[in-house]
N, C-alpha and C positions, 0 to 999 in steps of 0.2 A: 597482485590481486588488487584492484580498484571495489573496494568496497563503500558505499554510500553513508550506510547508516550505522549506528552503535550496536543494536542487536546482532547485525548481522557482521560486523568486523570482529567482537565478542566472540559470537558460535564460532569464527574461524581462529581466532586463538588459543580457544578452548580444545584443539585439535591438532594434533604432534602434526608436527613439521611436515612431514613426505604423506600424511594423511592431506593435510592443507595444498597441499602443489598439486596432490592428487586431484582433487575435486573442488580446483578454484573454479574452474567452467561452470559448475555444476553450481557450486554458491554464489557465486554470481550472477546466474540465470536464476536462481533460487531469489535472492534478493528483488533482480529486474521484476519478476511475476510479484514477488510481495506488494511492489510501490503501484505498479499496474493495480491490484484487485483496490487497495487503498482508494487508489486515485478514483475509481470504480463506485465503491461506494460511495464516498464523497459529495461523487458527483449525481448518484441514487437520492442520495440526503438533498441535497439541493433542490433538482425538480420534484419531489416528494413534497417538501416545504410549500416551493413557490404553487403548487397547486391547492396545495393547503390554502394559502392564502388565499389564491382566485375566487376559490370556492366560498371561505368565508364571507368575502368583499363581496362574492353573488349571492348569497342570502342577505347579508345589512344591507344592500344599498351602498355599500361605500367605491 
């Protein structure tokens, strides 16, 4: 199991062994969608921001 992150190598320790080989597919798809929705927002927060700003800069004059 390639897992990326600390919560997520965590949750799978936290899980007996033939639990873990059971549903490494699964934690690991689990994980992939975690950093996907992240990246997701992120990039929500960004163009949110950057019009924030436009918008400002179109009122002052700047």
């Amino acid at each position: 199991m390639n897992l990326r992150t600390v919560f997520w190598r965590r949750a799978a320790q936290s899980l007996p062994a033939p639990v873990r080989a059971r549903y490494a597919v699964e934690l690991e798809r689990a994980e992939t969608i975690d950093l996907w929705v992240g990246a997701a927002i992120d990039a929500w927060r960004d163009v949110r921001a950057a019009f924030a700003r436009r918008r400002k800069s179109a009122y002052t004059g700047s």
